[in-house]
N, C-alpha and C positions, 0 to 999 in steps of 0.2 A: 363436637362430642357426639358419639353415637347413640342413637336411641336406645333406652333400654327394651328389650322384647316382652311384650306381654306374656302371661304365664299362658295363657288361653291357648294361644298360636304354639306354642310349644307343646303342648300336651295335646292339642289339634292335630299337628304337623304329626306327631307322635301314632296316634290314633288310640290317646285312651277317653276321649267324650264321648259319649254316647246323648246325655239329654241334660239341658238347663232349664230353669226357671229363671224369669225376666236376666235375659240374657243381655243385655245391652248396658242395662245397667251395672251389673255382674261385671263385664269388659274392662267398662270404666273405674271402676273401684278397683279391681285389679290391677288399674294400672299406673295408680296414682297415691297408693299407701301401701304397706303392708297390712295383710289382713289375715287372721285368726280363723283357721278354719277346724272342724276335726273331721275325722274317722273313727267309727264303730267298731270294737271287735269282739264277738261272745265270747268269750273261752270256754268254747263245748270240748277240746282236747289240749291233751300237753305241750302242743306244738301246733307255732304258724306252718301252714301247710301252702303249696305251691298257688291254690286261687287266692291267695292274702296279697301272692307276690304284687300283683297290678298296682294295687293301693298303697302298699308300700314305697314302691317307686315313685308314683302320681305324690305322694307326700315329699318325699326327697327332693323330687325336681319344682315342688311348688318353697319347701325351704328354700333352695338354693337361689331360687327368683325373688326371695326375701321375706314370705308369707309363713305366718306363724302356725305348725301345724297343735295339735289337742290329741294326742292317741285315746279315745277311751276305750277303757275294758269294761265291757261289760258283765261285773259282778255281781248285777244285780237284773237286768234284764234274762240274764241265763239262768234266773229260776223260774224262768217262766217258757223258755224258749220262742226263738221269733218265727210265725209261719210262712215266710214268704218261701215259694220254691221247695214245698212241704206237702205232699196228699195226707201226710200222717203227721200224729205231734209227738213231739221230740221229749226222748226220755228225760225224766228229773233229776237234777244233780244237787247231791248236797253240801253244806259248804266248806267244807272239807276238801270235798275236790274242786270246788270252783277256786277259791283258795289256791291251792295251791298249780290249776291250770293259769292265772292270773300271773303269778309270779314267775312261771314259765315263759308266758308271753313279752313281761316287763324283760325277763332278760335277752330273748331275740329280740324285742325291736329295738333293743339300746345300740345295735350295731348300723341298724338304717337310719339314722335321726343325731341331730347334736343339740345334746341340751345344755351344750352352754353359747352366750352371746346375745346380739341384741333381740334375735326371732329365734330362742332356744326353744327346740319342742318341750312339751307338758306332755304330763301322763296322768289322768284323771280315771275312777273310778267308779262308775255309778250307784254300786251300793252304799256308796257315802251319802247320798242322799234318797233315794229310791229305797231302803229299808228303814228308814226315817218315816217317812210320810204317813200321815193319819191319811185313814182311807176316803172318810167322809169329806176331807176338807177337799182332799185331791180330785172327788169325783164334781163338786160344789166348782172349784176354781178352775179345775182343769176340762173336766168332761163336756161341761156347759158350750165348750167350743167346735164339738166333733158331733158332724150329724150321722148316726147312725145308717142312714139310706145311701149317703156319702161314701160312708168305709165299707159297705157290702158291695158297693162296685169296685173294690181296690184289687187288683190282680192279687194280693197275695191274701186276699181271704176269699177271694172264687175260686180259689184253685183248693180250697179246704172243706168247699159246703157241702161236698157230696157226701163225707166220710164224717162231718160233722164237725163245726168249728166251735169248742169250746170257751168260755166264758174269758177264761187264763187267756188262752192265746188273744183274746179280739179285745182284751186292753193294751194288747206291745207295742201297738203304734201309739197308743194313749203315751202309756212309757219313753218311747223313744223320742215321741214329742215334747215332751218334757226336758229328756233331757239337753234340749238343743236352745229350749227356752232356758235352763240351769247352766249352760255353759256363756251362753248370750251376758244372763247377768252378770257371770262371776268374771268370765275372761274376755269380754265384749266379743264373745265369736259370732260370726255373722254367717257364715256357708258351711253346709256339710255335705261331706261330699261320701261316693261309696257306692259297690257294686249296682249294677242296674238291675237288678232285683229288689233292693232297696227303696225304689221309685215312690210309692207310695208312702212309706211309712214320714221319708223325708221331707213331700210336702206337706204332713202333717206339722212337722217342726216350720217350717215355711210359715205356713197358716196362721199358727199358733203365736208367734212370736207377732207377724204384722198385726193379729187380731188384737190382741192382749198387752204387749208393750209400744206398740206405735209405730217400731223399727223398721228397718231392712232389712232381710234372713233373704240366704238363697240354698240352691240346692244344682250341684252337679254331679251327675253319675257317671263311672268307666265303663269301658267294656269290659263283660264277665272271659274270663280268657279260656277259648274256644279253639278246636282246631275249622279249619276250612268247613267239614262236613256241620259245623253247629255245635260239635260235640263238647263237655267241657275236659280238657288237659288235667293233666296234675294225675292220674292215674295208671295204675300200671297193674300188673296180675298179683303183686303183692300186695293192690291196697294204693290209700295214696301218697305221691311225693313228699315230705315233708321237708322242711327249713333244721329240722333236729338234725346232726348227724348220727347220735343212736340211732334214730328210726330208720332215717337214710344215708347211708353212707356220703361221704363226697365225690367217689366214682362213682356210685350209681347213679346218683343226683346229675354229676358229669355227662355218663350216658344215656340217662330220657333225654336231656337236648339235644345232645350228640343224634339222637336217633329220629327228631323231629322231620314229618314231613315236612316235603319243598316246599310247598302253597302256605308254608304254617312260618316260615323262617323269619322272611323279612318282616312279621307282622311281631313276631316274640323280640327278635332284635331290635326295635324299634319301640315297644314296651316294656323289656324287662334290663337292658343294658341301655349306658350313658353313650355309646358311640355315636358321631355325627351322624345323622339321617340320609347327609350326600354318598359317605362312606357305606352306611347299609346299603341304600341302593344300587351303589356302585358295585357291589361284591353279589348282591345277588338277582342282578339282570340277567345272568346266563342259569337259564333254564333247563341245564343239563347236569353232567358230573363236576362241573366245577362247583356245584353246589354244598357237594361235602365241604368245601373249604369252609363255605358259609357256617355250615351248622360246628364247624371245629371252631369258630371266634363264637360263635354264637354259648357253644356249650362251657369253654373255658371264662368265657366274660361274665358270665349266670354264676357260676359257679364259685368265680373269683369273689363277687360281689355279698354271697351267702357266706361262704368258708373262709376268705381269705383266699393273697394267693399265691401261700404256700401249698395248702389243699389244691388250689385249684390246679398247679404245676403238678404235684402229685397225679393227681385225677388223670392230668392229660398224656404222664409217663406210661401210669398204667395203660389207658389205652392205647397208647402206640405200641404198648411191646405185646397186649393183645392181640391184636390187630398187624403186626407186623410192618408197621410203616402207616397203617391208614387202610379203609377198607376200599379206596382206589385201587389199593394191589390186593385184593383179595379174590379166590377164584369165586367166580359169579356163575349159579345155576336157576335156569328156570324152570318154573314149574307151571302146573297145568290151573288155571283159576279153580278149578272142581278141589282140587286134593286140598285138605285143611286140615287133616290129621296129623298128630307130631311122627306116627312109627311111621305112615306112607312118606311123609315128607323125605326120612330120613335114608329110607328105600330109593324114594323116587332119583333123589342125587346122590346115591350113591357113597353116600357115609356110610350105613350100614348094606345090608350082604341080604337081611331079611330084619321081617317083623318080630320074630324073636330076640335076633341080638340087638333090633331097638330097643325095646320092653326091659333087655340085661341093662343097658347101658343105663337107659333112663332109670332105673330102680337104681343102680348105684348113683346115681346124681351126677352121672357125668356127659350130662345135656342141657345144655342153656339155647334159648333164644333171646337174642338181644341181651341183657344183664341178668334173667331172670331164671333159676335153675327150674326145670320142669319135673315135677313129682307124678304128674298122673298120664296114665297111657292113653286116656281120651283128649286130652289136650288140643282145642284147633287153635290154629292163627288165624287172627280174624282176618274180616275182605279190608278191615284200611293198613293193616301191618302188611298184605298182601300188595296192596296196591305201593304205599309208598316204600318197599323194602325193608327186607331184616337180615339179621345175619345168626346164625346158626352155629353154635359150638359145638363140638363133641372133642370132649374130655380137654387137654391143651394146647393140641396140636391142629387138629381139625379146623378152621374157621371159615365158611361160607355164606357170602351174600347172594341171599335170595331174592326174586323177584318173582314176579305170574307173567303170565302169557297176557 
């Protein structure tokens, strides 16, 4: 009988770890029970949006290897907002709208997760207990465990001292540690896991719980999803991707991956779709145009997996008839790395005649780059849309992939 694979090596092999706490141990309990973990989620908006995607997946594939995941929302931590990855502190919401961004989020994740069966996910919510708490008692049972000189070296309160870190914010990790000790007792969860921006706040749960109940608590982070350059994904000139299809369409949603640079493919196929890992590699070793292929599995698998996939066939009609076949057949013009203006660009290749009938066109809206209609005549394309290619519409007929020199 074959061995069953550790969850560890899978999400390894994968590339969503980034950092553990007592790792060895970690390994072994993975590998030899199922084990209760969760994930955090504020509801600061109406919708998961495209950096949730990670975590959502990392939860899926730890189900699927038998581990019980814990979603919680946090409806009670997002009155206070979390500072990590913050110079400023985050508007106050009332709960009205937290409310009802909660019950937004319960109904997207009910699509990544099965809660029914032996390791059914749970969906917990922290204001169930977290707007309970006497303050005195909390600060007496809980606080007594957090040194003070400790949490000012936490990355996500240096990164706030300049501008001033207020009192609210620098009890969340207080909070969040809690609630990791509240989930510990009620559902014996033992790991939490979550972006590596999180790093800190979740060794406080670590701490907390070895200190306080006796136990074993662990903590593992993913990686924040990032293109090559550092930068983080999920954004576009309208704002960011969302998981909604109000917000975003399922073609649009289709063509940000669709339009993902090269150096960025294999690492999104590899994180955000179930395909074999032999299979990514194998489709995108070639370094060249074969690569569109790549990002057409890449954008229809994404897509499938959000919408469905009837959406996601949709999504990929539209773009082929777009596109005419794929933008392998589409006329290809280069341009100069200097020009980043949308009317030169339109000049420089020959779509338009001059800067005026750019200006006509774009004002009536019949100029997209990549999915995104262009309204303003100062408009640049940046140097990484530059570097890894775009393609350029005017009006339905028109469709050109650009590249720089």
């Amino acid at each position: 009988m074959e061995e069953k694979k550790n969850i560890m090596d899978t999400l390894r092999e994968r590339g969503f770890i980034k950092q553990t706490i007592y790792e060895e141990d970690l390994y072994e309990l993975l590998g030899k029970e199922s084990v209760p973990f969760y994930i955090g989620f504020d509801p600061t908006a109406n919708s998961l949006h495209v950096g949730h995607f990670v975590a959502l997946m990392a939860m899926s594939h730890m189900q699927k290897a038998g581990h019980k995941p814990i979603v919680l929302l946090g409806g009670g931590t997002a009155k206070v907002g979390d500072p990590s990855g913050r110079t400023d502190m985050r508007s106050m919401m009332t709960n009205d709208v937290i409310r009802q961004n909660v019950e937004c989020f319960r109904k997207q994740m009910s699509k990544f997760f099965s809660f029914e069966g032996e390791n059914a996910a749970i969906m917990a919510d922290n204001s169930d207990w977290l707007d309970k708490l006497n303050y005195i008692e909390f600060i007496r049972d809980i606080g007594c465990h957090f040194s003070v000189n400790k949490m000012l070296t936490a990355e996500c309160y240096k990164q706030r001292m300049e501008k001033g870190l207020t009192f609210l914010e620098f009890n969340y990790m207080l909070m969040q540690s809690y609630d990791f000790l509240h989930l510990c007792e009620e559902y014996g969860c033992k790991l939490q896991c979550g972006g590596d921006d999180q790093w800190s706040n979740m060794l406080g749960g670590v701490d907390l719980i070895r200190r306080k109940l006796q136990k074993p608590a662990f903590a593992m982070t993913f990686q924040l999803l990032t293109t090559s350059e550092g930068k983080k994904m999920g954004k576009t000139q309208k704002g960011a991707v969302w998981l909604d299809p109000e917000k975003t369409s399922p073609y649009e949603f289709y063509q940000y991956w669709r339009n993902t640079g090269d150096s960025d493919v294999e690492k999104c196929l590899k994180l955000l779709t179930f395909l074999p890992v032999d299979y990514i590699e194998d489709i995108c070793k070639y370094q060249d145009e074969r690569m569109n292929e790549a990002k057409k599995v890449l954008a229809y698998e994404v897509t499938k997996i959000v919408h469905g996939e009837e959406e996601a066939n949709k999504a990929q009609a539209q773009a082929q008839a777009a596109f005419g076949g794929g933008d392998a057949e589409l006329p290809t013009k280069t341009i100069s790395k200097e020009v980043s203006n949308i009317c030169d660009i339109l000049v420089s290749v020959g779509a338009c005649k001059s800067k005026s009938e750019a200006r006509n066109i774009i004002a009536g809206g019949g100029v997209k780059v990549n999915d995104d209609t262009i309204s303003d005549f100062a408009y640049s394309v940046s140097d990484e849309m530059k570097a890894n290619g775009f393609i350029l519409h005017k009006g339905k007929k028109v469709h050109i992939k650009i590249v720089s020199e």
